[in-house]
Every structure is written in C-alpha cells, then in structure tokens.
Residue frames as a rotation matrix with the C-alpha (Angstrom) as fourth column:
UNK 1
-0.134 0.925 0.356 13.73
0.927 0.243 -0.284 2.42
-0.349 0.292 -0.890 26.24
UNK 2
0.466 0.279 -0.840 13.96
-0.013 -0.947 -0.321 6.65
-0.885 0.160 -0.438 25.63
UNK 3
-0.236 -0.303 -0.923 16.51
-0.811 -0.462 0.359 6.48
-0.536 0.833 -0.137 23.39
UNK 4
-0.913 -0.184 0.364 14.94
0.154 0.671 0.726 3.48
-0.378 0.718 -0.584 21.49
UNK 5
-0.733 -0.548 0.403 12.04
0.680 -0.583 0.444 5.20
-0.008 0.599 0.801 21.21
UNK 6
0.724 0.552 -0.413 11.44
0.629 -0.775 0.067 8.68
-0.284 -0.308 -0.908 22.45
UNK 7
-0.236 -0.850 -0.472 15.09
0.410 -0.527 0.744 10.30
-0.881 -0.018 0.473 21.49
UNK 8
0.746 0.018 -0.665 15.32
-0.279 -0.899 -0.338 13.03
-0.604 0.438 -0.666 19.12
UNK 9
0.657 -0.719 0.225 17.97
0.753 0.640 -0.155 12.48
-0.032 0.272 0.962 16.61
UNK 10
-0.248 -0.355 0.901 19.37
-0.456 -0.778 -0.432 16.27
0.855 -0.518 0.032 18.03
UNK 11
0.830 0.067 0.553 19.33
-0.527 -0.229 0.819 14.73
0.181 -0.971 -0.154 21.54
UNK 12
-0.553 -0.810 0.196 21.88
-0.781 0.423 -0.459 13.53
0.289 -0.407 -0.866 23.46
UNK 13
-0.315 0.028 -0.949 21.48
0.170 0.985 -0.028 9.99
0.934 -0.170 -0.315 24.96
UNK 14
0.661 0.708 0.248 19.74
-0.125 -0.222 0.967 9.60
0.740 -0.670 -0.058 28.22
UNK 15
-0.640 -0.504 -0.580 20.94
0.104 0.691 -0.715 9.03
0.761 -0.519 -0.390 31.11
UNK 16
-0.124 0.985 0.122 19.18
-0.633 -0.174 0.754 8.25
0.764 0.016 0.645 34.13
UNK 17
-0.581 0.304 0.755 17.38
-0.430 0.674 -0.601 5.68
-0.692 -0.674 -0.260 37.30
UNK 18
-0.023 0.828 -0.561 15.15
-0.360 0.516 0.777 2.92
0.933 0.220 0.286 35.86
UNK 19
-0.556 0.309 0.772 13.09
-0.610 0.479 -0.631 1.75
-0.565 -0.822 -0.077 39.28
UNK 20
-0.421 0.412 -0.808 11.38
-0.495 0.642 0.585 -1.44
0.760 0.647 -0.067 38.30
UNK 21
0.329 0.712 0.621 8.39
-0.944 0.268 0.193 -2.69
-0.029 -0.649 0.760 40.96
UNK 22
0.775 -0.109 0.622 9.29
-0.091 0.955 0.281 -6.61
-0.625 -0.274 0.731 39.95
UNK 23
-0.485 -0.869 -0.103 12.47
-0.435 0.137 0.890 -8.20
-0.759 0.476 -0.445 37.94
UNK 24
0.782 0.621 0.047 11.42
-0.148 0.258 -0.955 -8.66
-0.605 0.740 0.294 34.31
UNK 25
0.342 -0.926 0.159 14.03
0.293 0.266 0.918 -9.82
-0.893 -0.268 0.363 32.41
UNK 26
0.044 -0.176 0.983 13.79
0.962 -0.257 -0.090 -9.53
0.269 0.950 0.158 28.51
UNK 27
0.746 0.610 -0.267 13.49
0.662 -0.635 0.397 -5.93
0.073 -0.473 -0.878 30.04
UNK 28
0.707 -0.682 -0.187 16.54
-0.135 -0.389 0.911 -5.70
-0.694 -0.619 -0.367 31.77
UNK 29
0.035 -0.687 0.726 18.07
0.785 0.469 0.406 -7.20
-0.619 0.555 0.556 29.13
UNK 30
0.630 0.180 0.755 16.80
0.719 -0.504 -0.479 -4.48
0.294 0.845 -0.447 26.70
UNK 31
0.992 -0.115 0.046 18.11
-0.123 -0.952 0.278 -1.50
0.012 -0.282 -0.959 29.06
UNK 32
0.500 -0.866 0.012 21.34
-0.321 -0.173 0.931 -3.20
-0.804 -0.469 -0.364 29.60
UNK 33
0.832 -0.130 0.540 22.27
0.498 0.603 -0.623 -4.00
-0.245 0.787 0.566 25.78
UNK 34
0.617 -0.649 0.444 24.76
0.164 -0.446 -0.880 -1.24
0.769 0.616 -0.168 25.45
UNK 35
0.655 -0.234 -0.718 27.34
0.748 0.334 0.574 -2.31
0.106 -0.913 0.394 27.92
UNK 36
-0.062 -0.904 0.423 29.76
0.893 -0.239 -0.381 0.93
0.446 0.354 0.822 26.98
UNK 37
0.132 0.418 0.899 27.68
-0.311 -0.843 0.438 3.19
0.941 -0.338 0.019 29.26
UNK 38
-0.951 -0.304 0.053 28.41
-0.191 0.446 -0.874 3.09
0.243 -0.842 -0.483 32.87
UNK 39
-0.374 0.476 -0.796 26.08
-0.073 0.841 0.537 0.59
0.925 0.258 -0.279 35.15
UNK 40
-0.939 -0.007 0.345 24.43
-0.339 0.199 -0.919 0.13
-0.062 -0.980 -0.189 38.60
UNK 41
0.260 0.721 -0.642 21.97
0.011 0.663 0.749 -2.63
0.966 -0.202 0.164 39.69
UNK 42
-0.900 -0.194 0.389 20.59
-0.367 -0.142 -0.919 -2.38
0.234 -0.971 0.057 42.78
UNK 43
-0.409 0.912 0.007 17.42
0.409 0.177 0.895 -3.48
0.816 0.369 -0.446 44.38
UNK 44
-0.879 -0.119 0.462 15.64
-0.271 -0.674 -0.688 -1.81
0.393 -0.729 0.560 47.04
UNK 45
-0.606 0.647 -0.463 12.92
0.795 0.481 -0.369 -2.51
-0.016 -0.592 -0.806 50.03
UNK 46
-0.199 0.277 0.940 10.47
-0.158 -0.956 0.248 0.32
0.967 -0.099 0.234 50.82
UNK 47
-0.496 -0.565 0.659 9.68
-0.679 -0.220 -0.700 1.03
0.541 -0.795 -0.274 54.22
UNK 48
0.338 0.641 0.689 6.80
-0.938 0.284 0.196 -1.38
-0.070 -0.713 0.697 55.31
UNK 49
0.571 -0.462 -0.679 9.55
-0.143 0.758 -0.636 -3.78
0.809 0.460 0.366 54.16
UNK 50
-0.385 -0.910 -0.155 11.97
-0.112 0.213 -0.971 -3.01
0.916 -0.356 -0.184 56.79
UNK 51
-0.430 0.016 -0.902 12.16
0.590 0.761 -0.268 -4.03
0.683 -0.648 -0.337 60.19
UNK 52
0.630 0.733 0.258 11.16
0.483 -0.630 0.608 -2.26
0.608 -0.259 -0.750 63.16
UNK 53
0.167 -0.954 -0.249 14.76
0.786 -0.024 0.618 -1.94
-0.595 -0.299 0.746 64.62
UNK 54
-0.609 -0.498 0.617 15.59
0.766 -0.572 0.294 0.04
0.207 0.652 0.730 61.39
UNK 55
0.055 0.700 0.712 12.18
0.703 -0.533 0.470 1.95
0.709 0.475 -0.522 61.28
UNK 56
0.817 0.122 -0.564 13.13
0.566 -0.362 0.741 3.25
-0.114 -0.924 -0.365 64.81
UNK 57
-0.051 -0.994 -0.097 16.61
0.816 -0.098 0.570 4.08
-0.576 -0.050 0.816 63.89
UNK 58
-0.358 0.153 0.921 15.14
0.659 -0.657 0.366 6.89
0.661 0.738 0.134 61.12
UNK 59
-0.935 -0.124 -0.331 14.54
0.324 -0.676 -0.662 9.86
-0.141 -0.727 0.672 62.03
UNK 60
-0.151 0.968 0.200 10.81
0.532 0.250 -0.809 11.01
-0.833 -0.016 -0.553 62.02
UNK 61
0.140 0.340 0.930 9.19
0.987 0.028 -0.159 12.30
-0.080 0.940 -0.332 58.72
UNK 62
0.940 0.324 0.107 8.38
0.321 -0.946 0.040 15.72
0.114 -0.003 -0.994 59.93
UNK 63
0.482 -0.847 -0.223 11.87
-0.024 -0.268 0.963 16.06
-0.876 -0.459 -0.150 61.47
UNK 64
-0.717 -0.526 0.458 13.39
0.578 -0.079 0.812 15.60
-0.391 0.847 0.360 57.40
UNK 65
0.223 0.293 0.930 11.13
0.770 -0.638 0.016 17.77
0.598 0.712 -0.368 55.87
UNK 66
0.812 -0.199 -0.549 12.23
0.239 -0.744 0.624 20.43
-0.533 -0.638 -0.556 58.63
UNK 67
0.119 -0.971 0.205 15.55
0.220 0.227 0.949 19.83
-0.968 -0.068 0.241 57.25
UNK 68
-0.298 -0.181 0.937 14.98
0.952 0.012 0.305 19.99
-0.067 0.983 0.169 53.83
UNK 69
0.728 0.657 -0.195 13.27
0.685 -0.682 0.258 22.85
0.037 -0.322 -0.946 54.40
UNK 70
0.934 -0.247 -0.258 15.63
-0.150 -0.927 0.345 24.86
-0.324 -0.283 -0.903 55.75
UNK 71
-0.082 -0.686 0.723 18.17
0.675 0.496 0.547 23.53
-0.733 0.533 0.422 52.98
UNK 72
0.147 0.801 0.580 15.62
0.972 -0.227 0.067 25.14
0.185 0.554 -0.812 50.62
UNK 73
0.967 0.250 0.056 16.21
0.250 -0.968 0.011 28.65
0.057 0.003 -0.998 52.49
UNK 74
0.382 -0.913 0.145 19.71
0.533 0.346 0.772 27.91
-0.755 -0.218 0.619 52.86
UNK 75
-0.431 -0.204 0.879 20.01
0.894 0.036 0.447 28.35
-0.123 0.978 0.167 48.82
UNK 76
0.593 0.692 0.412 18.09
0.805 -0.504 -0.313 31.79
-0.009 0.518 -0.856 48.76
C-alpha cells in the first residue's frame, strides 16, 4: 500500500510489518502481489487472549521495563 501510493519515485521500496486487527482478503491479496520480495504470515493473540497458565509464565510488566531500562543505559 506505501509504495502504491505514498513512495517517492527517489525512494527505495518499503519494507516493513503490516499488523492487520481482522483477515481481509482483497487486502492481503494487494500486499502480497509482488511475490519476489521475501514473506512472513503470521497471526497473533494479544494478551487477554491467552490463557492464564501462559499469563503466569511472563514475567511481570514492571520487571521488563526494568530491563529495558537498563539496556537503554547499557548503550550510553
């Protein structure tokens, strides 16, 4: 959809994530018309999808942003 049109004709081709909320097909079809670029379909849950088995198995929210954090000072 960028480079059909939003692209510059001085840009390079996108690349890129399309996240799509429901499966729409004439859609997919559009994004996936130029099969010579590489590919990945996937679909994903969010969390109030997953079980409670998994939701336990994560670590807590605060306890990754600690982490990222101090990734963040890691790099200074």
């Amino acid at each position: 959809m960028l480079d059909g049109f939003e692209r510059k004709p001085h840009e390079n081709p996108a690349i890129g994530i399309i996240l799509c909320k429901d499966m729409n097909k004439s859609f997919v079809d559009y994004v996936i018309q130029d099969y010579t670029k590489p590919l990945g379909v996937a679909t994903y849950k969010t969390s109030k999808d997953m079980s409670e088995e998994l939701k336990k198995a994560l670590p807590p929210v605060e306890a990754l942003k600690r982490l990222l954090d101090s990734e963040d000072l890691d790099e200074e």
